[in-house]
C-alpha positions as CSV (number, residue, x, y, z in Angstrom):
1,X,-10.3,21.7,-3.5
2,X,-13.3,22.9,-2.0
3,X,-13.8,20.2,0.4
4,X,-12.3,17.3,2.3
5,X,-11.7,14.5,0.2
6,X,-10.9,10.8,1.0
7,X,-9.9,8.5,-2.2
8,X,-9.3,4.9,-1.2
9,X,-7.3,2.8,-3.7
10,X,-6.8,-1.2,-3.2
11,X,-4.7,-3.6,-5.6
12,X,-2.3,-6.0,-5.7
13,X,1.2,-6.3,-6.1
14,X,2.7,-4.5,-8.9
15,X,-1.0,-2.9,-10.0
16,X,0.8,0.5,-10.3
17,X,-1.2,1.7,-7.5
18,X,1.3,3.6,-5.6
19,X,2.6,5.7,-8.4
20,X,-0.6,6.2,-9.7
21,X,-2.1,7.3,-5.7
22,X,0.6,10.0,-5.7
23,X,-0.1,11.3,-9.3
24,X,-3.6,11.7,-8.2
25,X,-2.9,13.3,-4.7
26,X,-0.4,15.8,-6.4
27,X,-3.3,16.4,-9.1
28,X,-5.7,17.2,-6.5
29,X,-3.4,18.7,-3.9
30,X,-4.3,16.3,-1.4
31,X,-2.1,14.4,0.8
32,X,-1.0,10.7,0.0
33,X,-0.2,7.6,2.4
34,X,0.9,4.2,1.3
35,X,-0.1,1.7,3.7
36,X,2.2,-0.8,2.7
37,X,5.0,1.1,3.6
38,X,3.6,0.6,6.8
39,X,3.8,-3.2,6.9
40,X,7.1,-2.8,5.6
41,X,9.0,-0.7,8.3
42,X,7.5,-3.0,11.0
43,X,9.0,-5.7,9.1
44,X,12.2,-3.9,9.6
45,X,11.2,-3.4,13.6
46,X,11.0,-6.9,13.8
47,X,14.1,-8.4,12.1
48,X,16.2,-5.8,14.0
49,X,15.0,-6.6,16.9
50,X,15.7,-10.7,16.1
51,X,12.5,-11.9,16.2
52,X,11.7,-15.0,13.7
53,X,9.3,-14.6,11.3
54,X,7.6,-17.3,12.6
55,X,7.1,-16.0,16.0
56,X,3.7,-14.8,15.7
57,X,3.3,-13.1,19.3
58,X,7.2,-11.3,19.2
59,X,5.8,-10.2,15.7
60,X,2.5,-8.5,17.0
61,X,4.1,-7.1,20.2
62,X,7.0,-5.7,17.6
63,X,4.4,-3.7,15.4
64,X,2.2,-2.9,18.2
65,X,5.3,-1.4,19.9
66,X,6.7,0.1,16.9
67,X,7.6,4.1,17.0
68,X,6.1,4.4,13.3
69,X,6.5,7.9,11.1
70,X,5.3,8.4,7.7
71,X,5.0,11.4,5.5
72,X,1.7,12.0,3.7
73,X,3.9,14.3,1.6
74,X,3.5,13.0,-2.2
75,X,6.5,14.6,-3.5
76,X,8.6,13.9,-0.7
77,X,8.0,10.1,0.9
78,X,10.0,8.7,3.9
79,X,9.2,6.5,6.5
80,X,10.8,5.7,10.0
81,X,10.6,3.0,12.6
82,X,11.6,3.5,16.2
83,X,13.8,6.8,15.4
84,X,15.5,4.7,12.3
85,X,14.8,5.9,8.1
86,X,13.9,2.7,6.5
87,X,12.9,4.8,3.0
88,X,15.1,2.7,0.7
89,X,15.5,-0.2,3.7
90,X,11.8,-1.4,3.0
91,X,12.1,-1.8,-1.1
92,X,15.1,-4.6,-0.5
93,X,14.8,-8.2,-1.0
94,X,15.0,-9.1,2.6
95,X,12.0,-6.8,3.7
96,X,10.0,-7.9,0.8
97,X,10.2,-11.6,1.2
98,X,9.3,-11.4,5.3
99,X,6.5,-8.8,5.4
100,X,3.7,-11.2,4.8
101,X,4.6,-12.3,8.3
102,X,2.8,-9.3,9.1
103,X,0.4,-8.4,7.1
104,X,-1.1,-12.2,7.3
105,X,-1.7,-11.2,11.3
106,X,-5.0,-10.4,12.3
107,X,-3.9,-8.3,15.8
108,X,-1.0,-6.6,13.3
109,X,-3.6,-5.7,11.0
110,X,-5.8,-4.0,13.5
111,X,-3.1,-2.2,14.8
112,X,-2.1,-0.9,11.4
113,X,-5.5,0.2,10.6
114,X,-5.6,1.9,13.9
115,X,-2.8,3.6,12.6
116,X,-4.2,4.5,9.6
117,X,-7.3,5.9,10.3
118,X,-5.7,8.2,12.4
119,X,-3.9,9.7,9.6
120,X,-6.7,9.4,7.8
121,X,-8.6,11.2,9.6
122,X,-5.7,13.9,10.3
123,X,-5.5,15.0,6.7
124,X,-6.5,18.3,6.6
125,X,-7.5,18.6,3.2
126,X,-8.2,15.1,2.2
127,X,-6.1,11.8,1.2
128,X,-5.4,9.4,-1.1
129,X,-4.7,6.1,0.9
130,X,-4.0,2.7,-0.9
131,X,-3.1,-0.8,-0.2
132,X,-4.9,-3.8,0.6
133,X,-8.0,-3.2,2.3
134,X,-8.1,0.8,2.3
135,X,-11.5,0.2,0.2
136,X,-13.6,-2.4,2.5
137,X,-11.4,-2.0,5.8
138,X,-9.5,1.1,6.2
139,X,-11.9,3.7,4.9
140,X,-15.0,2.2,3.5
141,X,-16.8,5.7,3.3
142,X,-14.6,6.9,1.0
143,X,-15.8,9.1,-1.5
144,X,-14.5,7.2,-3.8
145,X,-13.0,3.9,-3.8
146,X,-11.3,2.2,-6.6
147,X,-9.2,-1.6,-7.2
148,X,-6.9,-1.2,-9.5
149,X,-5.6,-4.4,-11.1
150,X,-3.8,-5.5,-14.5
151,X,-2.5,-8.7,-15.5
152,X,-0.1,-10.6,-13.8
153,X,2.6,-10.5,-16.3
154,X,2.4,-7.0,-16.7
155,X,2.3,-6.7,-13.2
156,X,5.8,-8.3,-13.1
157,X,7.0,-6.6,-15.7
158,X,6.6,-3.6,-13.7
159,X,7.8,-4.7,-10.4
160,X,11.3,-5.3,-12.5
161,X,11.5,-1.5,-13.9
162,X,10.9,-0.7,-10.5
163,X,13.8,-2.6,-9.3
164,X,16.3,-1.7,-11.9
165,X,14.9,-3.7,-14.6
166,X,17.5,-7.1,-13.9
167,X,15.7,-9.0,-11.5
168,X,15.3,-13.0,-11.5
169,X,11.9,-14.3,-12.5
170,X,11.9,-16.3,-9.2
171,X,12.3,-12.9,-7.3
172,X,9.7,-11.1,-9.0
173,X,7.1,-14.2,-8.5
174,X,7.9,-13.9,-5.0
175,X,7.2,-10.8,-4.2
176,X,4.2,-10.1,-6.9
177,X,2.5,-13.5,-7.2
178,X,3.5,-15.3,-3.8
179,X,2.6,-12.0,-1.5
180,X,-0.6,-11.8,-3.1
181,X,-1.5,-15.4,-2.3
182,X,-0.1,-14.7,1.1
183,X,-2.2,-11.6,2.0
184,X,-5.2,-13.0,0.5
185,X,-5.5,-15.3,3.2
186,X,-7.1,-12.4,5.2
187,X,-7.8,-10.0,2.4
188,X,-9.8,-9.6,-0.6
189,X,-8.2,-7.2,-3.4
190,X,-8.9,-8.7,-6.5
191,X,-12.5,-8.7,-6.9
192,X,-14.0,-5.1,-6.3
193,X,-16.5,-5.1,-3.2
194,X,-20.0,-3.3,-3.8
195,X,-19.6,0.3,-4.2
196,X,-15.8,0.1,-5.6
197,X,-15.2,1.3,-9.1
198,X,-12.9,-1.5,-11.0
199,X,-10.1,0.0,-13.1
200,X,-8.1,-2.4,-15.0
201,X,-4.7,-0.9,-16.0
202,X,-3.4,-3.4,-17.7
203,X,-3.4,-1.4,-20.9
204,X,-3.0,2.1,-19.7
205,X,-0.3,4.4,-19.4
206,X,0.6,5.7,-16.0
207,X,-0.7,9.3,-17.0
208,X,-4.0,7.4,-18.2
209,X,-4.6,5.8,-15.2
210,X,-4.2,9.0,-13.0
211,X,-6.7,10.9,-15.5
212,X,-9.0,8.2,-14.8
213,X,-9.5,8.3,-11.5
214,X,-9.3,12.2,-11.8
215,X,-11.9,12.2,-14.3
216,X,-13.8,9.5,-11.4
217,X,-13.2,12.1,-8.8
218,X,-14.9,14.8,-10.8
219,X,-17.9,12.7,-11.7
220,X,-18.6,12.8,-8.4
């Protein structure tokens, strides 16, 4: 790398965006943060602390008070909340099927990109961030911004491998399909905004997906 580099990458549930985010920030040597993780260890800051997903303001004041650590580290990913390692914590069923309570918040939200920006912008090197809204909220400058997306099925399909490969269809609707309707509510990842390259994945390998965006980088 011969200069700072930012990559944004948005998608929804099960797009392949996380593993594909990594390849690419281990391709370029650049440093890698998933945003959802994020959302996820809050989720675990506000069940421990009893708070009912239906309390919006105990919600907000349990993210905005949240002690949150993540590594940026693409070969070696952990993430803690108020001194605790949630790493394999936020991937269980429970986290999953409550973190829409607070990724649907606006005030959570803001605090979260506050967050984000930060490490952003901390990145020595460069970063490849992705989410939800990394492309029109987080980092809109981006050099390059891409929404990756495949179909819905497939994206299913993938969300099962990624939890063991056994997992009830109801599950896997709930936290592929349901989450996206969810965080749509405040978000929009499925329809590329101006200036963001759309890469449909549906029909590409892992490895294909990170040359593409490589190949991306280095048209620019």
């Amino acid at each position: 790398m011969t200069r700072r580099l930012v990559i944004a990458i948005d998608g929804p549930s099960g797009s392949g965006k996380s593993s594909t985010s990594k390849g690419v920030a281990q391709r370029l040597g650049l440093a890698y943060l998933d945003t959802g993780a994020m959302y996820r260890a809050v989720t675990c800051a506000f069940l421990d602390a009893g708070v009912d997903p239906s309390d919006a303001d105990k919600v907000v004041a349990a993210t905005v008070g949240a002690d949150l650590e993540i590594s940026t580290d693409p070969a070696d990913q952990w993430v803690r909340v108020n001194g605790e390692d949630v790493t394999q914590r936020i991937r269980e069923q429970e986290v999953s099927a409550k973190v829409s309570a607070v990724s649907t918040l606006p005030a959570c939200r803001a605090n979260l990109v506050e967050r984000q920006r930060a490490i952003i912008d901390a990145a020595p090197d460069g970063i490849v961030a992705e989410g939800r809204d990394i492309t029109t909220v987080v980092a809109p400058d981006a050099d390059l911004r891409v929404l990756l997306t495949a179909d819905p099925e497939v994206r299913m399909a993938r969300r099962n491998l990624d939890l063991g490969g056994d997992v009830d269809k109801a599950i896997l609707t709930d936290q592929v399909l349901r989450r996206d309707r969810d965080d749509s509510t405040l978000v929009n990842f499925t329809t590329a905004a101006d200036g963001v390259v759309h890469l449909d994945g549906t029909y590409l390998t892992l490895p294909e997906t990170i040359d593409a965006i490589v190949e991306l980088v280095q048209g620019r």
